[in-house]
C-alpha positions as CSV (number, residue, x, y, z in Angstrom):
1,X,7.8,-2.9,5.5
2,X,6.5,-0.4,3.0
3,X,6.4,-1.3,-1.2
4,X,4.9,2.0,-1.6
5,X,4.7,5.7,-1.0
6,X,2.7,8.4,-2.0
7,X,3.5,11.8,-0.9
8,X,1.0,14.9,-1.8
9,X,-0.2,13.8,-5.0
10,X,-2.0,16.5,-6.8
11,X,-3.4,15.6,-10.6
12,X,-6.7,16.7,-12.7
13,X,-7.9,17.0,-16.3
14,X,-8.6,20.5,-17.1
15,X,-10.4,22.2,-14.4
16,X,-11.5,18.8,-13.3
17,X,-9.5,17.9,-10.1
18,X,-9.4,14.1,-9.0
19,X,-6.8,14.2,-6.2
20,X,-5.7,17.1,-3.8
21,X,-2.8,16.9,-2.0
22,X,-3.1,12.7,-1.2
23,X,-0.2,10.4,0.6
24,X,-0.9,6.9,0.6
25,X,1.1,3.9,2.2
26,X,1.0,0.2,1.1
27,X,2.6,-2.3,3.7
28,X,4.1,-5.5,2.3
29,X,0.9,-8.3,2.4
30,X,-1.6,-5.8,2.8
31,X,-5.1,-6.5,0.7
32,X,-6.4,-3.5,-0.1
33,X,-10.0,-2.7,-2.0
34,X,-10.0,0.7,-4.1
35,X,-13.4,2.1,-3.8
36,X,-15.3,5.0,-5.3
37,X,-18.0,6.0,-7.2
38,X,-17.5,5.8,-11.2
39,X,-15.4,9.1,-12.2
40,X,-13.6,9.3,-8.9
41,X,-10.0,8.3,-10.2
42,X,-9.3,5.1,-9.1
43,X,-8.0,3.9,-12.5
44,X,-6.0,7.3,-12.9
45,X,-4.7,6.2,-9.3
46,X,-3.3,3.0,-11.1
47,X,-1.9,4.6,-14.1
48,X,0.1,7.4,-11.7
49,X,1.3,4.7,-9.6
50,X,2.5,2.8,-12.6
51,X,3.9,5.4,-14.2
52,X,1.8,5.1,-17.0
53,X,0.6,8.8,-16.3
54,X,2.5,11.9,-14.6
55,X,0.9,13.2,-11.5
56,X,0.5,17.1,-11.6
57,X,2.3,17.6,-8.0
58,X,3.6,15.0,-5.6
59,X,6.1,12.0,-5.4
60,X,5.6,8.0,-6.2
61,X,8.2,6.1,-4.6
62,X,8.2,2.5,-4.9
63,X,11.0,0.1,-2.5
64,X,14.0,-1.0,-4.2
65,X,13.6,-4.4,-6.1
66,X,9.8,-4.4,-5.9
67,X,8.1,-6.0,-9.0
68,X,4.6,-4.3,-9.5
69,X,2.0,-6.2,-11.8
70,X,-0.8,-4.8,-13.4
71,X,-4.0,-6.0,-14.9
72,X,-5.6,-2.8,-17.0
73,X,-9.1,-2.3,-17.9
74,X,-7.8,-1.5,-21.6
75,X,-5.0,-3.8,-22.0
76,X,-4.3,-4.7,-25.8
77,X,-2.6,-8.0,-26.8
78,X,-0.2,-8.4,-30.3
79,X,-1.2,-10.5,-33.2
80,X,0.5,-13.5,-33.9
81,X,1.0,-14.5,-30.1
82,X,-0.6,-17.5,-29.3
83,X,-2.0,-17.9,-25.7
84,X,0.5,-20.1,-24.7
85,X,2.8,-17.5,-25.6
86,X,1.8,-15.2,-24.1
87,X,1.6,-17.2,-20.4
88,X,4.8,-17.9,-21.1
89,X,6.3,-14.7,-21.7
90,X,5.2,-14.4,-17.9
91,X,8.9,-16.2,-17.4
92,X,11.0,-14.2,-19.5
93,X,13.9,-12.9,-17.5
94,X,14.1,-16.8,-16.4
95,X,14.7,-17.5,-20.3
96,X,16.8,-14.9,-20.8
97,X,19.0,-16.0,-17.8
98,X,19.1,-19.5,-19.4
99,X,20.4,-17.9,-23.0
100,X,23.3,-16.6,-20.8
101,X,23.8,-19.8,-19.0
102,X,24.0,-21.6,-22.3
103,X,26.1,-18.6,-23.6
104,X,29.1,-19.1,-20.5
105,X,28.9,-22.9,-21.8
106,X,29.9,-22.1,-25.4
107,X,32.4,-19.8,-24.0
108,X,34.3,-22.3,-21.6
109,X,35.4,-24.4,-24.9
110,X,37.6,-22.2,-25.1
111,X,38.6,-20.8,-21.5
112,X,41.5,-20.1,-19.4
113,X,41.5,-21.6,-16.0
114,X,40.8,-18.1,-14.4
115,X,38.1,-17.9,-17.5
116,X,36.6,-21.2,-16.4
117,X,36.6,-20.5,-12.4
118,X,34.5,-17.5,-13.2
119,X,32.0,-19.0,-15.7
120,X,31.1,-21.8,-13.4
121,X,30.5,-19.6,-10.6
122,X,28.0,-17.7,-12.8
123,X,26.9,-20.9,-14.6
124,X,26.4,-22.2,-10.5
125,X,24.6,-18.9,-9.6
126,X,21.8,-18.9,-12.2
127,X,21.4,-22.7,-12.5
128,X,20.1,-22.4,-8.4
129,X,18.2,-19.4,-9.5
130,X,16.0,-21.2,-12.4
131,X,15.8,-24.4,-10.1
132,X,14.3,-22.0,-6.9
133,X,12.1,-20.6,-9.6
134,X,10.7,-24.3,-10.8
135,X,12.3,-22.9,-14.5
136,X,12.0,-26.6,-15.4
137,X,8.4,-27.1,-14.5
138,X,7.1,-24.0,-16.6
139,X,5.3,-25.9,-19.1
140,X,3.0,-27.1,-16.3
141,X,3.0,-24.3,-14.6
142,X,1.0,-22.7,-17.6
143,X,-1.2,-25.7,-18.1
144,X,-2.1,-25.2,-14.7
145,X,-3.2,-21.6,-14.5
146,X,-4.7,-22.5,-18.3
147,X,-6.8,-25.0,-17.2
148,X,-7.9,-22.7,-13.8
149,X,-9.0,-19.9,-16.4
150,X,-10.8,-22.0,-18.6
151,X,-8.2,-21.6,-21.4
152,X,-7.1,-24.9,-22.0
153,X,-10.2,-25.2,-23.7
154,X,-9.8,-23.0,-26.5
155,X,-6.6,-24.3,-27.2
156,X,-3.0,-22.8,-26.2
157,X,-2.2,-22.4,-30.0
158,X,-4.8,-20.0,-30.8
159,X,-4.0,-16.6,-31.4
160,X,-4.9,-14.5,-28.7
161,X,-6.3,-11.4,-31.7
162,X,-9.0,-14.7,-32.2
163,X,-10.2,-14.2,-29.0
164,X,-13.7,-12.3,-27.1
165,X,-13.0,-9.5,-24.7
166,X,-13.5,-11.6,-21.5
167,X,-10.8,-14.5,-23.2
168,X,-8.1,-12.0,-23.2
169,X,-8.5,-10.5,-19.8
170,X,-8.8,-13.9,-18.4
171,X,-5.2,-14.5,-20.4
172,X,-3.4,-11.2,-19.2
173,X,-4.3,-12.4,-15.7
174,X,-3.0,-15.5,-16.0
175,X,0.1,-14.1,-17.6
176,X,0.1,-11.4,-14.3
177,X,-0.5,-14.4,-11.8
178,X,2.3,-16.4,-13.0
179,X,4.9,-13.6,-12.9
180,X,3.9,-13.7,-9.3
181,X,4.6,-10.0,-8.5
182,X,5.4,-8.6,-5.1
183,X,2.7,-6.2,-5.6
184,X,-0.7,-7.1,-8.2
185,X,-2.7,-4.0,-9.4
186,X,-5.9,-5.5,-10.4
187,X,-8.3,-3.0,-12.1
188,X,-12.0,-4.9,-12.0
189,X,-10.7,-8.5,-12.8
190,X,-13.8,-9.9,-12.8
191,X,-15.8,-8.0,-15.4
192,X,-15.2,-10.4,-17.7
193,X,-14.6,-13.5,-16.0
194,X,-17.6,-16.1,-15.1
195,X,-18.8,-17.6,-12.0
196,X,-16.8,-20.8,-11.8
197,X,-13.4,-18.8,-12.7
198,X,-14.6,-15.7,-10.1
199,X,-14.8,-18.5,-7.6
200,X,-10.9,-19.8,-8.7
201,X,-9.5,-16.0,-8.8
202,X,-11.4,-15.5,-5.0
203,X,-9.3,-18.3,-4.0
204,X,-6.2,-17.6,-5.5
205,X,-6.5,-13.9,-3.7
206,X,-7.5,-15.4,-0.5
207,X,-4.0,-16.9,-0.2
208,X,-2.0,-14.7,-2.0
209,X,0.9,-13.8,0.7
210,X,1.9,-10.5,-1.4
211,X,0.0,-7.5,-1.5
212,X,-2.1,-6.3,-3.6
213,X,-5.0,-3.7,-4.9
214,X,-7.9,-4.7,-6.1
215,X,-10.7,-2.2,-8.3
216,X,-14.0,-4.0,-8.2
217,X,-17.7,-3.2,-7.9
218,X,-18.8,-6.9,-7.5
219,X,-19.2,-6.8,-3.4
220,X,-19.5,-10.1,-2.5
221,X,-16.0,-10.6,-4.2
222,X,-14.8,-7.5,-2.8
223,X,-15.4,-8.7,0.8
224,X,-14.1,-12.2,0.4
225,X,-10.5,-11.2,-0.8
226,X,-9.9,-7.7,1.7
227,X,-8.3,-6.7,5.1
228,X,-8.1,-2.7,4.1
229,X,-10.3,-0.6,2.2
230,X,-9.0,3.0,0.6
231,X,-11.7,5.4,-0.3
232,X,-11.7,7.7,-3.4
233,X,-14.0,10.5,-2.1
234,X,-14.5,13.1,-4.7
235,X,-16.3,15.1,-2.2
236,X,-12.9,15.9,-0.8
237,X,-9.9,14.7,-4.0
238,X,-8.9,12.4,-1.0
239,X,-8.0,9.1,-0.7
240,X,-9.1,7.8,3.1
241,X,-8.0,4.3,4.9
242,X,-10.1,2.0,6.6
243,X,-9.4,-1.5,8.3
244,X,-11.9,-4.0,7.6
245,X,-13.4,-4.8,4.3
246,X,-16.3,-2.5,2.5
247,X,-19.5,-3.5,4.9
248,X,-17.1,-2.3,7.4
249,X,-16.1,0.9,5.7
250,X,-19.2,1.6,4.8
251,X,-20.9,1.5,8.6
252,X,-17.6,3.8,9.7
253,X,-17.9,6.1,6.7
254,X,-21.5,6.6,7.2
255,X,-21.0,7.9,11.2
256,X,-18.0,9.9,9.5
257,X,-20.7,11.8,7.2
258,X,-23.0,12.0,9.8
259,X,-20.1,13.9,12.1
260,X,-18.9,16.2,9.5
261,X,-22.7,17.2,8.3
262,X,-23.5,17.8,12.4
263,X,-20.1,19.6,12.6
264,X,-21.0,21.6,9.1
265,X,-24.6,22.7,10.3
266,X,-22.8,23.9,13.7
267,X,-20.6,26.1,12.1
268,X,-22.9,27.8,10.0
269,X,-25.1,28.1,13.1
270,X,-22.0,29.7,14.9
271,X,-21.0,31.9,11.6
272,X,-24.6,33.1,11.2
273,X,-25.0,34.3,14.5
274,X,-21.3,36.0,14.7
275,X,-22.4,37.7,11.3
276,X,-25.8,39.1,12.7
277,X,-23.5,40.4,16.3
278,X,-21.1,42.4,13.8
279,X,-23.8,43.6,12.0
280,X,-26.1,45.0,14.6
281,X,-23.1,46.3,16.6
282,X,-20.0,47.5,14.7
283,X,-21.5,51.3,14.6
284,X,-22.0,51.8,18.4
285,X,-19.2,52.9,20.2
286,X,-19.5,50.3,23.6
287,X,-19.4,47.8,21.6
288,X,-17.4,48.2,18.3
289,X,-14.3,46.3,20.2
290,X,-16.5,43.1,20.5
291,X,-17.9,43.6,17.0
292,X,-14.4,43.5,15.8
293,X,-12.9,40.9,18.0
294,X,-15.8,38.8,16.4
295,X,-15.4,39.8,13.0
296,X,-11.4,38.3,13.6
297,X,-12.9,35.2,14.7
298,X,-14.7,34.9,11.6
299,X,-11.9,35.8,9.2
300,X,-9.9,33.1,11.0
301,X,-12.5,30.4,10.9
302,X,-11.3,27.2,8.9
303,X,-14.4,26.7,7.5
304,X,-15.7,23.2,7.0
305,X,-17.3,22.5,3.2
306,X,-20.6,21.1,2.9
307,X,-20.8,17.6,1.2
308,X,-22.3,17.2,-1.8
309,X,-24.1,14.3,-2.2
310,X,-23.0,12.8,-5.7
311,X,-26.2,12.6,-8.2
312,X,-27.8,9.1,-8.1
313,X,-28.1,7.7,-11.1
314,X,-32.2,7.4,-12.4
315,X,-33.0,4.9,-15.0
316,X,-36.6,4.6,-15.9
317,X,-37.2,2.4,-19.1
318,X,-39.4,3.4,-21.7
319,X,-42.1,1.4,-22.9
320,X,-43.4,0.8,-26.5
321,X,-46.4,-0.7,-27.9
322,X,-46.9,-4.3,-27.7
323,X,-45.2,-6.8,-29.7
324,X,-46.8,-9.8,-30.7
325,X,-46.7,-13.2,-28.3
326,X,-43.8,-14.5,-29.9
327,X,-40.6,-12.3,-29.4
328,X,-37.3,-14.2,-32.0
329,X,-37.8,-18.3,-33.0
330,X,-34.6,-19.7,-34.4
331,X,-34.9,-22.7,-37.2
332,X,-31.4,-24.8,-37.4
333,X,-29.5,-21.7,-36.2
334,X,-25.3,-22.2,-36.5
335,X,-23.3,-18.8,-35.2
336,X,-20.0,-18.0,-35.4
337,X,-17.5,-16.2,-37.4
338,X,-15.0,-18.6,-39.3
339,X,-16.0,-21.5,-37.7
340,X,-19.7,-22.7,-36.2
341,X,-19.6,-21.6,-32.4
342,X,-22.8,-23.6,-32.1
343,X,-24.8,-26.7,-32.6
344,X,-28.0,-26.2,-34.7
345,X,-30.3,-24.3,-32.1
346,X,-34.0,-24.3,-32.0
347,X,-34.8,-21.8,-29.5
348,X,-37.6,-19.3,-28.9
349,X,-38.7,-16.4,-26.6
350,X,-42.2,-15.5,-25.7
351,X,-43.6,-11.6,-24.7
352,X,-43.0,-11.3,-21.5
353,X,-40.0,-13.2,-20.6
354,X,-36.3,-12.3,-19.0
355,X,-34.2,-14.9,-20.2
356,X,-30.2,-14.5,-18.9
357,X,-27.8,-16.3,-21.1
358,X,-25.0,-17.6,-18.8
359,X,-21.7,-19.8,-19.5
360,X,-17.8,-19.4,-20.0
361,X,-16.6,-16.5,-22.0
362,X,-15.9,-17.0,-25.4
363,X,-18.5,-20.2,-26.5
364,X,-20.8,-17.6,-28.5
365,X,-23.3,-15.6,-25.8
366,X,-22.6,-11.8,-27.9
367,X,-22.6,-13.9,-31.4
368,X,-25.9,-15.2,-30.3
369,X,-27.4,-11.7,-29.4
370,X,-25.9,-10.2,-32.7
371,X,-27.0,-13.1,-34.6
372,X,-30.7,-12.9,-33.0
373,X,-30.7,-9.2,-33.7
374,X,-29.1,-9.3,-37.5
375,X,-26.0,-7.6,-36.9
376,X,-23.9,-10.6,-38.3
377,X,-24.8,-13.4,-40.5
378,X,-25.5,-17.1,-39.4
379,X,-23.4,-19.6,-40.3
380,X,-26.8,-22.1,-41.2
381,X,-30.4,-22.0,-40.4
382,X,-32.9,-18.7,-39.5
383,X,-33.6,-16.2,-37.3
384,X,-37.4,-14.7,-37.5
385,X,-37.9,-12.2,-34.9
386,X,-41.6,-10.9,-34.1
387,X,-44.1,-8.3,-35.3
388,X,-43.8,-4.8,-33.9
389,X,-40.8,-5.5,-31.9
390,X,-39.0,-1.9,-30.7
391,X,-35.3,-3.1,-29.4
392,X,-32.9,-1.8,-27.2
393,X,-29.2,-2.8,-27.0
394,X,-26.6,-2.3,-24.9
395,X,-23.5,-2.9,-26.2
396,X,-20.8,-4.3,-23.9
397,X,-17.8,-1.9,-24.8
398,X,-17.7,1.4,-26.8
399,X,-14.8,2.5,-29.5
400,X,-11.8,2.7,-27.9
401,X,-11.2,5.4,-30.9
402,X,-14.4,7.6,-30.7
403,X,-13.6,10.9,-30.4
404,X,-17.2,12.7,-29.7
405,X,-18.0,13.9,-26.5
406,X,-21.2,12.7,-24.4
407,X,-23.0,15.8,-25.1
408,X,-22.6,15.3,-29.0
409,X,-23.0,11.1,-28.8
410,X,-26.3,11.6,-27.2
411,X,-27.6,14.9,-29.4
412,X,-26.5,11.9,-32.7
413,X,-28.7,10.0,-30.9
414,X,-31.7,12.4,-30.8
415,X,-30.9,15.3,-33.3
416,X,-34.4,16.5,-31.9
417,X,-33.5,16.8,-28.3
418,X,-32.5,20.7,-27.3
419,X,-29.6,21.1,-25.1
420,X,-30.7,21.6,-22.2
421,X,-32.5,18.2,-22.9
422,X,-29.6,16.2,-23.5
423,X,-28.1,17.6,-20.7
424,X,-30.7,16.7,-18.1
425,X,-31.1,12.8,-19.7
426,X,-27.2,12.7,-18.9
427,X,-27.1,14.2,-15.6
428,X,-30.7,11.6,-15.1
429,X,-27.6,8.7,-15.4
430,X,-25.7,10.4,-12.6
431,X,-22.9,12.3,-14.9
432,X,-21.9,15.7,-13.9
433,X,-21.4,18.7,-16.4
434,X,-17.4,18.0,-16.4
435,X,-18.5,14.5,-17.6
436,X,-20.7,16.0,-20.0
437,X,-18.6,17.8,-21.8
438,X,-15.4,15.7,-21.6
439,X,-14.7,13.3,-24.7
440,X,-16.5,9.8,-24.1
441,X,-13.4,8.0,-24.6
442,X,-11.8,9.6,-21.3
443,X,-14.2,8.8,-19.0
444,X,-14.1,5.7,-16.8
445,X,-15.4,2.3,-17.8
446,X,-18.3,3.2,-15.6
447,X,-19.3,6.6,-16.9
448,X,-19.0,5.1,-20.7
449,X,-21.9,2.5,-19.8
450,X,-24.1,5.4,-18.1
451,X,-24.0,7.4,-21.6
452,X,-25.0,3.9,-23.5
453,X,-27.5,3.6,-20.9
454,X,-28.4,7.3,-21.5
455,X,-29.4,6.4,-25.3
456,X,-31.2,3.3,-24.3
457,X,-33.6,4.7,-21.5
458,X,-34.7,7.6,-23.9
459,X,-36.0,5.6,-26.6
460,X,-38.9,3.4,-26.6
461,X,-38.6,-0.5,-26.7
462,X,-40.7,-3.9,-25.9
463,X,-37.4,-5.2,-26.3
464,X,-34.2,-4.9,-23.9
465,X,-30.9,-6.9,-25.4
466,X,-28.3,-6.6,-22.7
467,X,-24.8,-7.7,-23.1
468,X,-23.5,-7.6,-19.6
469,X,-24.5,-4.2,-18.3
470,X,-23.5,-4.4,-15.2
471,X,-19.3,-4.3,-16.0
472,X,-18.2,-0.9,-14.6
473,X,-21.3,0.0,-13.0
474,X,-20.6,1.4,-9.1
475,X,-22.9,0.4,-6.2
476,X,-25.4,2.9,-6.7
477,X,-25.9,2.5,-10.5
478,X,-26.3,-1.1,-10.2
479,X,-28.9,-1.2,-8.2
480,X,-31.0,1.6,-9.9
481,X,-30.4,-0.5,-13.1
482,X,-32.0,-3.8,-11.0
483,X,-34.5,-1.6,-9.6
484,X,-35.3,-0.2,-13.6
485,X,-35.1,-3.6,-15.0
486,X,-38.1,-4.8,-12.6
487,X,-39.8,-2.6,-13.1
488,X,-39.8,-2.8,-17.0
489,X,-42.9,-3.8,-18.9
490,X,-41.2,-5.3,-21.7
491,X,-39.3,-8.7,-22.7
492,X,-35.7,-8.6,-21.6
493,X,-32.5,-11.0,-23.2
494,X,-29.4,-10.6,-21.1
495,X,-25.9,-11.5,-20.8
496,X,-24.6,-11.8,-17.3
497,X,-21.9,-13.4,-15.1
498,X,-23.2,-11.7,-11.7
499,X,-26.5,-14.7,-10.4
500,X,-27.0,-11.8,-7.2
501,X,-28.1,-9.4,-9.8
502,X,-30.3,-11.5,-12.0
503,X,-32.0,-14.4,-10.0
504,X,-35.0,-12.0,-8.8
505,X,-34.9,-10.6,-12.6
506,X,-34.8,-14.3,-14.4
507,X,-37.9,-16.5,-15.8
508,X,-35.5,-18.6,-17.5
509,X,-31.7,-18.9,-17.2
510,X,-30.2,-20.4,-20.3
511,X,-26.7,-22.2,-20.0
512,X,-25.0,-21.8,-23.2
513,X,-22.6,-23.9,-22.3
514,X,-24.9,-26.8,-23.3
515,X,-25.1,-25.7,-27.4
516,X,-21.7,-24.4,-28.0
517,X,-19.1,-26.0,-29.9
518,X,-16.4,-24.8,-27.8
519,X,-16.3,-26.9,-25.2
């Protein structure tokens, strides 16, 4: 049966287009991966399907009754909820249909028979309806996706505004998996979610009868949860289906290329030598027919486009001088905000090392960094960082309000950089002039961390502070920043959730989970 239809969808921004002319079926129980490099539309794909955005051209058609849920990249949660609150509004149209079961009680105090006959077939209707639904066991229904997501430890009274980036995805999820939708729209689920919780979500997917469609870059999850892989190919604006999961698209999408290059250099063979036979004999009389009967062949040829190859991303760190042997030493350090999120820590880091700071969202691993770095204050104790130390950091999220474009953030940057300078360190991170010259705060999730990676690679540090850099990034981008990293001369501190990224990186893996208060 078929949730979903998409019927020559056309849409672009500007002169920029995204899709041309694209249909796209989803069967009932189908697990489908949404792949594409950074920029290719996959998000705008979600937002047109959702309605959140009008397509330019074409027709979204969903099956009567279908409940679609979605998990955005850019979701934003009200203050005053608490968590639990927010889990629970999951059930809402199962509390509203109590309110009116309670309501038809009130009313039958005062009923005619024909009155009462009809109430307590309604009463009868919804009662079955909030007992199939397990309406009575809600309470630890939320404790149980809670406790999956690692949120029973911050406490369900806590108001969600309280909470890190990574704590409120992992809450909106929760809130989407207990609604239990006959169709989940997952847009990179796992950026901020950590191993042991990746490992629950994997699971839960795994046996999810629904459908769903799932934006991820992280592979090995990508793999594990898939039967069908859709491909956003910006070569084409089209949106291509392959069975298997992404090893499997790749291998067939690779022989696809390799047809339509051989098919492509064919063609031009065949145009060239058409072109040279008009020439060379369109004047002589004998053979002006056959000049023109070729020359009709050519301005009926369907002409097959070459591909361009998408620019690779290149990120080569600079170095700075040497800084001394010892890189930060804490004394007594306390972090947090309020509240400590820490026990007193005496830690230090040495030239030379690449420690990765791992552990549950939320128990202090950005505090630490900003604390190490100055940017907030410390609750108690010190922070003394080393001589000549030149630092780089990379932000996890930009402004959702900044309204420059890339072209001006990175020219704020480095005032002393000439255009065409800027423009080449950009189009160095794989961003195209349309990228360039868009706002930042349009461009993909993935495109925002190449322009922070942009300012970072073009000044020189001994230091690299890394708040999980890899969020966002496609395939390609990801391994030229693991192929940048070792190669680095300096000291690297890092935030990161993904171990097949950092393990050959790593002298020292530090579980934060073993200092903070929060757990």
């Amino acid at each position: 049966m078929s949730i979903l239809n998409v019927e020559h969808l056309t849409h672009g921004f500007g002169d920029r287009a995204i899709f041309e002319d694209v249909s796209f079926r989803l069967l009932a129980g189908e697990h489908i991966g949404l792949v594409g490099a950074n920029g290719e539309g996959k998000s705008t794909f979600m937002n047109i399907i959702t309605g959140k955005l009008m397509p330019d051209e074409g027709k979204i058609e969903w099956a009567k009754n279908v409940k679609a849920g979605y998990l955005d990249q850019h979701a934003v949660l009200k203050s005053g909820m608490s968590i639990k609150d927010v889990l629970a509004s999951a059930f809402e149209p199962l509390f509203a249909m109590e309110a009116r079961m309670n309501e038809l009680y009130e009313k039958m105090a005062d009923a005619t028979e024909e009155e009462m006959t009809e109430y307590m077939e309604e009463t009868g209707t919804i009662q079955d309806v909030l007992t199939n639904r397990d309406f009575y066991m809600i309470d630890a229904k939320v404790e149980e996706v809670a406790r999956a997501l690692g949120l029973l430890d911050l406490g369900l009274d806590r108001d969600v505004t309280e909470l890190s980036g990574g704590q409120r995805t992992k809450i909106l999820l929760g809130k989407l998996l207990l609604e239990k939708p006959d169709i989940l729209l997952l847009d990179e689920p796992t950026n901020y979610l950590d191993a042991e919780h990746i490992e629950w979500l994997k699971k839960y997917l795994q046996d999810y009868e629904n459908a769903f469609i799932l934006i991820s870059h992280d592979i090995p999850f990508l793999n594990s949860v898939i039967n069908i892989v859709y491909h956003m190919d910006g070569n084409f604006h089209s949106l291509d289906r392959y069975v298997g999961d992404y090893d499997k698209f790749l291998e067939v999408y690779e022989v696809k290329k390799a047809q339509r290059e051989a098919a492509y250099n064919r063609q031009q063979q065949e145009i060239s030598e058409l072109k040279d036979f008009v020439a060379r004999n369109k004047a002589r009389v004998a053979t002006r027919n056959m000049a023109m009967s070729r020359q009709k062949k050519l301005d009926n040829m369907d002409i097959i486009e070459k591909i361009q190859e998408k620019p690779k991303p290149e990120f080569n760190f600079r170095n700075a001088r040497t800084p001394g042997r010892i890189i930060f030493e804490t004394k007594d350090l306390v972090i947090g905000y309020d509240e400590p999120l820490s026990s007193a820590l005496n830690i230090s880091m040495e030239r030379g090392s690449r420690i990765v700071l791992t552990g549950a969202n939320g128990i202090g691993k950005t505090t630490l960094l900003k604390s190490i770095l100055g940017l907030i204050p410390a609750i108690k104790g010190s922070v003394e960082l080393g001589e000549n130390l030149e630092i780089g950091y990379f932000q996890q999220e930009m402004s959702p309000d900044i309204e420059t474009t890339c072209l001006q953030e990175i020219w704020n940057e480095f005032p002393g950089f000439s255009q065409y300078e800027v423009r080449s360190a950009l189009a160095k991170c794989g961003l195209t002039t349309k990228h360039i010259e868009s706002k930042c705060k349009v461009l993909s999730g993935g495109e925002q961390a190449k322009v922070r990676l942009c300012k970072l690679i073009n000044r020189e540090s001994n230091l690299l502070v890394l708040d999980e850099p890899t969020n966002h990034l496609d395939v390609d981008a990801k391994e030229e920043l693991h192929r940048a990293l070792k190669a680095y001369k300096g000291s690297i501190l890092m935030v990161c959730h993904e171990p097949e990224f950092y393990e050959d990186l790593a002298t020292q893996v530090w579980d934060c989970s073993k200092w903070t208060t929060k757990i």
